[in-house]
C-alpha positions in Angstrom: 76.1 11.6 -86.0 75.8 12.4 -89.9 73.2 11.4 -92.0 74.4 10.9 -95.1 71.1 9.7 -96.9 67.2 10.7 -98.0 66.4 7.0 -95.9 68.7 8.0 -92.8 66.6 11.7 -92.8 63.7 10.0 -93.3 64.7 7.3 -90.3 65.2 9.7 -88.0 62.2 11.8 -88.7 60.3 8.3 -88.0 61.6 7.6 -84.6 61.3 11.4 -83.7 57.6 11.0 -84.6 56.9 7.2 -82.8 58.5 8.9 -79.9 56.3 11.9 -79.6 53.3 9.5 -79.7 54.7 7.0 -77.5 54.9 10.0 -74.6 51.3 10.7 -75.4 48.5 10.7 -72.9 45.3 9.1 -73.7 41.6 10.5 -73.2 39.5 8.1 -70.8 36.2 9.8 -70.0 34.2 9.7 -67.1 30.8 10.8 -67.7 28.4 11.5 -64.6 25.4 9.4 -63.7 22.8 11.7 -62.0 20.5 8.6 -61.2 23.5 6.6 -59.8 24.7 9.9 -57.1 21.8 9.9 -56.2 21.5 6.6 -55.2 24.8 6.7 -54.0 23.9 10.0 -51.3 20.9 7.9 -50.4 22.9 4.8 -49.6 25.2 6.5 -47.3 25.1 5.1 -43.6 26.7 6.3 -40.4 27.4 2.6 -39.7 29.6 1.9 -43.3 32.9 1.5 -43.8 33.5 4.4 -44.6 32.3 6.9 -41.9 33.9 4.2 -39.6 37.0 5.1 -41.5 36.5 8.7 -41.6 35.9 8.9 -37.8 39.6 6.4 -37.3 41.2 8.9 -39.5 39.9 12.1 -37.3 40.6 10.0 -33.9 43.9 8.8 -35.0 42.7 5.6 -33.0 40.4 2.8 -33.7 37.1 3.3 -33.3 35.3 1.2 -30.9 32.6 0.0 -30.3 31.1 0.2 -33.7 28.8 1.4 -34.4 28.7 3.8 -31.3 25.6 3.8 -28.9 25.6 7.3 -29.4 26.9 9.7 -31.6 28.8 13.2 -30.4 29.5 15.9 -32.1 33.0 15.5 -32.6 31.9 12.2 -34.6 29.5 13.7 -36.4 31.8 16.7 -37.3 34.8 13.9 -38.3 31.9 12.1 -40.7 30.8 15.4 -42.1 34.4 16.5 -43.3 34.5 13.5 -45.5 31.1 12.9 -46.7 30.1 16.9 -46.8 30.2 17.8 -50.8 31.6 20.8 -50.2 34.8 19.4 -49.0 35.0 17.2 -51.7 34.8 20.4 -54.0 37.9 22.2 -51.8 40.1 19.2 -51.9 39.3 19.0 -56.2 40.2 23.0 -56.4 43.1 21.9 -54.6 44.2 19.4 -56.7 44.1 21.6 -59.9 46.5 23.9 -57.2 48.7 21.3 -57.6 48.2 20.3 -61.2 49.0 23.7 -61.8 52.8 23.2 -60.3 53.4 20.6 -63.1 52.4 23.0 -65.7 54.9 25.6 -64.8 57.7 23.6 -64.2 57.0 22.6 -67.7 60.0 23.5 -69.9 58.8 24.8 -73.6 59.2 22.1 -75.8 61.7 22.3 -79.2 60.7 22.5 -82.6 61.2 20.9 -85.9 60.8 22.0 -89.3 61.7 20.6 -92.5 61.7 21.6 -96.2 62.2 19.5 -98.9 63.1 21.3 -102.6 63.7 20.3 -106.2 66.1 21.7 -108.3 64.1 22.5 -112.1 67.6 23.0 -113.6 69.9 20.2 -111.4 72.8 19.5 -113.7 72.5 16.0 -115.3 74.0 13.4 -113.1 73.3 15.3 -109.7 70.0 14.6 -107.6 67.6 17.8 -108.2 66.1 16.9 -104.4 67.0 18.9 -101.0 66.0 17.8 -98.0 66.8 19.1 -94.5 65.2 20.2 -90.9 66.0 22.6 -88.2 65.6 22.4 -84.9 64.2 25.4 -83.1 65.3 25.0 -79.1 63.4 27.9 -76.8 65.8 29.2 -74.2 63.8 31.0 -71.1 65.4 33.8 -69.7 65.7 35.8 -66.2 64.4 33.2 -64.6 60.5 33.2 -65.6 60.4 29.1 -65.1 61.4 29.7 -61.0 58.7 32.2 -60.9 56.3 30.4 -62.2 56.8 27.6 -59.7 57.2 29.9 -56.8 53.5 31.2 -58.1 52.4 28.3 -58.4 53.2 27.2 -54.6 51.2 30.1 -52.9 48.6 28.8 -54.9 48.6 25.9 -53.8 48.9 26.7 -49.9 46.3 29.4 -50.5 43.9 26.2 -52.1 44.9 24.2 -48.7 44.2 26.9 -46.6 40.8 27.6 -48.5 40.7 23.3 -47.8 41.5 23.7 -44.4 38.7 26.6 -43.7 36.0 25.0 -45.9 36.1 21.4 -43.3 36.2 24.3 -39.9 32.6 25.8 -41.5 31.3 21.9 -42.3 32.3 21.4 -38.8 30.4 24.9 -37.7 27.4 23.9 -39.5 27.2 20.6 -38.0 27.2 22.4 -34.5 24.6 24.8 -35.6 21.9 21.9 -36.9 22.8 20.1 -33.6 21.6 23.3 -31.6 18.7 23.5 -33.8 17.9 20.5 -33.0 18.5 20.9 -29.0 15.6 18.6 -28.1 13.1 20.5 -25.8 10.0 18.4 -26.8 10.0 16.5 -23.4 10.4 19.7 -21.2 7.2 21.6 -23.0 5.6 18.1 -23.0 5.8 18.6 -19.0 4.5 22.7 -19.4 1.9 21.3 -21.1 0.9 18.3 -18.7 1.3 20.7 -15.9 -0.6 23.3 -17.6 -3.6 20.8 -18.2 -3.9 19.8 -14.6 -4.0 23.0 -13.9 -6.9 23.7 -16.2 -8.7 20.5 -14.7 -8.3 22.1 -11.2 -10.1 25.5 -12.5 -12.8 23.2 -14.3 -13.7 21.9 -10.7 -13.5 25.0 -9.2 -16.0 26.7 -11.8 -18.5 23.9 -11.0 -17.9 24.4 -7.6 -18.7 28.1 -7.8 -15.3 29.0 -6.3 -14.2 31.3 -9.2 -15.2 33.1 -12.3 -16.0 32.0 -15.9 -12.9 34.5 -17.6 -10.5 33.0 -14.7 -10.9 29.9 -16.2 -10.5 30.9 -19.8 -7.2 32.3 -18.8 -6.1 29.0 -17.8 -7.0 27.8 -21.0 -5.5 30.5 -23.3 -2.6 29.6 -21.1 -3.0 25.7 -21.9 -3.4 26.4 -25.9 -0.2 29.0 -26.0 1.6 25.5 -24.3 0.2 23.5 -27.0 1.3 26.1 -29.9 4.9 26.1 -28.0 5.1 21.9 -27.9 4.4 22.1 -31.8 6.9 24.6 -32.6 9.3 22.7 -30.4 8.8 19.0 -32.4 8.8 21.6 -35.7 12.0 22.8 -34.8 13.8 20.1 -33.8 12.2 18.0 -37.1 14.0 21.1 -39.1 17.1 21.0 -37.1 17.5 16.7 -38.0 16.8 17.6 -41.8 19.7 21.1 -41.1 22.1 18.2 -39.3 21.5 15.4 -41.9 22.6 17.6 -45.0 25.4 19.4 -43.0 27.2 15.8 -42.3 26.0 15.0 -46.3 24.0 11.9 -45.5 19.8 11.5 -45.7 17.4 12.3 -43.7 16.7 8.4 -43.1 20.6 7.7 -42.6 20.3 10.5 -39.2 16.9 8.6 -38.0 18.7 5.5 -37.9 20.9 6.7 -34.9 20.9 8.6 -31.5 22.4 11.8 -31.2 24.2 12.7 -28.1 23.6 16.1 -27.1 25.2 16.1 -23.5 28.2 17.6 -25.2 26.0 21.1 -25.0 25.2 21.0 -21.3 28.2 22.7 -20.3 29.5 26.1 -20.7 33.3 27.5 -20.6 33.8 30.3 -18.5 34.7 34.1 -19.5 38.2 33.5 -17.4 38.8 30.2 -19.3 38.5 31.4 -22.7 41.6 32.6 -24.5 43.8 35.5 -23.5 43.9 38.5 -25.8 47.4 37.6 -26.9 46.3 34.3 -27.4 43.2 35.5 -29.6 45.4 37.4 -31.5 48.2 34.5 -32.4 45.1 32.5 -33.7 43.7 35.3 -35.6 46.9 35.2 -37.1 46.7 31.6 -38.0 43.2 31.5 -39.2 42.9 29.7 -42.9 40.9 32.2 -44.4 43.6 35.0 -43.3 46.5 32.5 -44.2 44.5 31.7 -47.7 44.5 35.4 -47.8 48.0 36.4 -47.4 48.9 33.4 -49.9 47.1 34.7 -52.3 49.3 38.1 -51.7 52.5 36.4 -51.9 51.2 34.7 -55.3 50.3 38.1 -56.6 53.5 39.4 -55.6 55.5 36.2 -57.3 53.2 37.5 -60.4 54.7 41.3 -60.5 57.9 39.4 -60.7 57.2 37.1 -63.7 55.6 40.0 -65.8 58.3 42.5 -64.9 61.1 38.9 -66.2 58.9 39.1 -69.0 60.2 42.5 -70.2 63.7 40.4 -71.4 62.6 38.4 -74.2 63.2 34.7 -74.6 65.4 33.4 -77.6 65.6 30.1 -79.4 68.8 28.7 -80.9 68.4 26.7 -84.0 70.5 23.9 -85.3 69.8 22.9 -88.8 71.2 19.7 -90.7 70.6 20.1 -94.9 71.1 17.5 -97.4 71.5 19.3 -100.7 71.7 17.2 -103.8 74.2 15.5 -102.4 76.0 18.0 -100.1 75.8 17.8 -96.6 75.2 21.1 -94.8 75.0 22.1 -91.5 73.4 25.8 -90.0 73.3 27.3 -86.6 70.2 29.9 -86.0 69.3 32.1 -83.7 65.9 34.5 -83.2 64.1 36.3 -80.3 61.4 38.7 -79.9 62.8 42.4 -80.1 60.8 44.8 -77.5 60.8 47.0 -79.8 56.6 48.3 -79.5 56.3 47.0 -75.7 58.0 45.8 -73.3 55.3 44.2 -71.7 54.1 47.7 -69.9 50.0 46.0 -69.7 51.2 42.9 -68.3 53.1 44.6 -65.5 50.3 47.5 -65.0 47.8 44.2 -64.8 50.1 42.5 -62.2 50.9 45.6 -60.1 46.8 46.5 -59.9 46.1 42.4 -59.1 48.7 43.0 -56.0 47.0 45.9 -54.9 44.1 44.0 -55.2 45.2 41.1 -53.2 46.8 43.8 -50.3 42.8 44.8 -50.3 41.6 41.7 -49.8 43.8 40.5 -47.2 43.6 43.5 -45.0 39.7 43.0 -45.2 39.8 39.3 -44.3 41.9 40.3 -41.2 39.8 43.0 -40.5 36.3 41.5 -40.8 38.5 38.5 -38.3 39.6 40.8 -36.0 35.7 42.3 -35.4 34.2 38.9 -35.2 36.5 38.0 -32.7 35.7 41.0 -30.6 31.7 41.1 -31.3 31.8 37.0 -30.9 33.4 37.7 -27.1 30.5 40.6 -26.4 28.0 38.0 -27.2 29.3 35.2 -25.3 29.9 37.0 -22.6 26.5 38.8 -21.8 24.8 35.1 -23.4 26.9 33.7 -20.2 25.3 35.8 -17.8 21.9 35.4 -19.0 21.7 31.4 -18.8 23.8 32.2 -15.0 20.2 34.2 -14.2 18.1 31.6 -15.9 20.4 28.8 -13.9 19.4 30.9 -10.8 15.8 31.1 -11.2 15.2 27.9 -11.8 17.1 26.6 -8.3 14.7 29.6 -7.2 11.4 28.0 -8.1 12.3 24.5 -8.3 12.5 25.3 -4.2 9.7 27.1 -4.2 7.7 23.9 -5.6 9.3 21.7 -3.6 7.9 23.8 -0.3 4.6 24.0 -2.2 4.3 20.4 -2.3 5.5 19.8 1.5 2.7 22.7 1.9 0.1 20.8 -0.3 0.9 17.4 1.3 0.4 19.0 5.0 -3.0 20.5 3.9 -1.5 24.3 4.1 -2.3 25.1 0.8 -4.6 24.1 -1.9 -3.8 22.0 -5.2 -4.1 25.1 -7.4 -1.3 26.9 -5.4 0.9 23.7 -6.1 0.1 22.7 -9.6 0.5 26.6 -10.2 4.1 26.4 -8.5 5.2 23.5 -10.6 4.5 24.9 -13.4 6.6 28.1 -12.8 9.7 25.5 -12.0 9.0 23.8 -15.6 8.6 26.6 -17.1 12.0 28.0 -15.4 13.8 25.0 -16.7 12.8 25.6 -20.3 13.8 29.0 -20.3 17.5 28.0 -18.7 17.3 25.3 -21.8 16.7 28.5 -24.3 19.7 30.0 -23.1 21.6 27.5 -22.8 21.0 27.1 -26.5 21.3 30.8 -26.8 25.1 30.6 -25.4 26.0 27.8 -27.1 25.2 29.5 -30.2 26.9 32.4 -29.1 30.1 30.2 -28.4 30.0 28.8 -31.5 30.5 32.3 -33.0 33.2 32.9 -31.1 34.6 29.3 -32.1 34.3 30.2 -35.7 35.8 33.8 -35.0 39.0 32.0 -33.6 38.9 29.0 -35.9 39.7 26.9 -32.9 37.3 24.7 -30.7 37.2 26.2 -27.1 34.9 23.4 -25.5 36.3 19.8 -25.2 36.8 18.4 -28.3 38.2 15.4 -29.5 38.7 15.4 -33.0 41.7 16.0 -34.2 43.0 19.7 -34.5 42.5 21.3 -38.0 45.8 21.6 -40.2 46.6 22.6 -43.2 47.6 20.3 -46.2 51.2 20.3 -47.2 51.5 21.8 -50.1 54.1 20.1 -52.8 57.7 20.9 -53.0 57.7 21.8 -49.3 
């Protein structure tokens, strides 16, 4: 099409510009209310629709009854990985990921200039005025555009890997405040009952004349050392509530208002049931720290390649349209960027040394993996045997009291002789209930060594986000 006119030029110059401002975005801000996130976090509830949702979502199933009588682990875990800020933060860095794809598919935009002259010494009769525009139309070359999306695509699987290994360390939090909170109030509340009556016993035998004043201040250093223990017990398990609320990323008050289920922690896996080395080592290799690793390699890699395309220089072609005092002209341009001074030797140094980088980092990842994985198996395995011995001392005295109560009750032996062996079988059971906690703890290493629950479970298993474009 011609334009054969200063109002056809100025026309199309116009719709050119109503069409740029038409395809505009606009700014809609969101500014941040401290006061009303607050109150927001303090308002969450384990019973709202939302943690009902979470935990559906998680079970792939609807979840009933609701609200539960009790709440397990795995439904505490399934909560935490939507309500937990810190997942919130991975899934928003993995959104900018994939805003990040839509920026380098982005193809550079033309130009448009324009001049407009006057003629001092126009001949009479001929318009002095020239008016005319040129389009400049960038033209990528070897490819720079596919690199950039290829980049752009680890980066976003490294982002949903990072995702993916951020909700496995909510998850391994929520374990750990759960163990902290192991509730071993009632078992030191028997110690200490046990260890009174014992106390009481002495007492009557001091009056009596039976036995000596330090015997029976033993008893009572004994008693008080029970008392210092029951405190430390409630302190600990206060501190593990508070550890457990802010892992799931709901109040203190929010926790209180429900029952924890801690039966999923009575029960060990064996060494034999535990994954095979080859097993060990497919899910080191499909841990999302190692994957996020590697991802980030590939991205680096993808980068060598853009900065090396680099090196052949872009070009623009421009088509020009001029309207010169009444002649209509018409121009065809053309301009790049000689590498004449560089051809782009820093960029591809700075790419290279970012690869080797990346190659550093991923060979450390794996290699911290692989040693957590084999440290995480020593532990378990020797924190196995030890709740095995405690499980075996406590059958041990638990028949021990039950013959020094048939004993007591046939007049054989004396109250202090039983009171004393019933305390040994409470005392028993609290150590088996320290390493029970002790192994589970240890389990849970290995857990987050693997990346992979090795106890029953029934939240769904973790994936990885899909990234776009696959």
């Amino acid at each position: 099409m011609f334009i054969q006119s200063r109002a056809g030029l100025r026309l199309c110059a116009a719709s050119m510009c109503a069409a740029m401002l038409a395809a505009c975005a606009t700014y809609v801000p969101q500014p941040i209310d401290p006061a009303a996130q607050s109150f927001s976090f303090e308002s969450r509830r384990l019973d709202s629709a939302e943690a009902r949702q979470a935990l559906e979502d998680g079970l792939g199933r609807k979840a009933e009854p609701w609200p539960p009588a009790l709440w397990r682990f795995p439904d505490l875990s399934l909560v935490a990985a939507r309500f937990n800020p810190d997942v919130a933060v991975a899934i928003a860095e993995r959104h900018s990921a994939e805003a990040g794809l839509i920026v380098a598919g982005q193809r550079p935009n033309p130009g448009l200039s324009t001049i407009i002259q006057k003629n001092q010494d126009a001949v009479s009769g001929t318009s002095p005025w020239t008016y005319g525009f040129t389009l400049d139309v960038p033209v990528e070359t070897a490819g720079k555009r596919d690199h950039r999306i290829q980049q752009s695509r680890q980066l976003i699987n490294a982002a949903a890997w990072r995702e993916a290994d951020i909700r496995w360390q909510v998850r391994s939090r929520v374990r750990a405040a759960m163990l902290a909170a192991y509730p071993t109030e009632a078992t030191v509340t028997r110690l200490q009952a046990s260890q009174e009556a014992f106390v009481a016993a002495m007492e009557k035998r001091l009056a009596a004349g039976y036995i000596a004043r330090p015997d029976l201040t033993q008893t009572q250093l004994a008693l008080n050392q029970t008392r210092l223990l029951l405190t430390e017990a409630r302190k600990q398990q206060d501190e593990g509530r508070v550890r457990l609320a802010a892992s799931i990323g709901v109040s203190n008050v929010a926790l209180d208002e429900v029952t924890v289920d801690f039966s999923e922690f009575e029960t060990l896996p064996a060494i034999d049931a535990l994954p095979a080395p080859e097993a060990r080592r497919q899910a080191l290799l499909n841990r999302p720290d190692v994957l996020a690793a590697l991802a980030n390699y590939e991205a680096s890699q993808i980068a060598l390649q853009l900065e090396i395309a680099k090196q052949y220089p872009d070009f623009s072609i421009g088509p020009g349209y001029t309207w010169d005092q009444g002649a209509a002209k018409w121009s065809l341009g053309l301009s790049l960027a000689l590498p004449l001074l560089n051809q782009n030797q820093g960029g591809i140094a700075l790419a290279q040394a970012k690869r080797e980088e990346m190659a550093a980092t991923f060979a450390s990842v794996q290699a911290k993996a692989i040693g957590e994985v084999e440290q995480a198996m020593t532990v378990y395995r020797h924190a196995l045997q030890t709740y095995g011995t405690a499980q075996d001392i406590l059958r041990q005295q638990k028949a021990t009291e039950r013959t020094a109560r048939a004993a007591f009750t046939a007049g054989q032996i004396d109250r202090i002789e039983w009171l004393s062996a019933s305390y040994q079988a409470t005392a028993a059971d609290k150590s088996r209930i320290d390493a029970l906690v002790q192994a589970q703890n240890a389990l849970g290493k290995l857990e987050d060594a693997l990346r992979r629950p090795l106890a029953h479970d029934t939240s769904r298993p973790l994936g990885r986000v899909q990234a776009q474009g696959e």
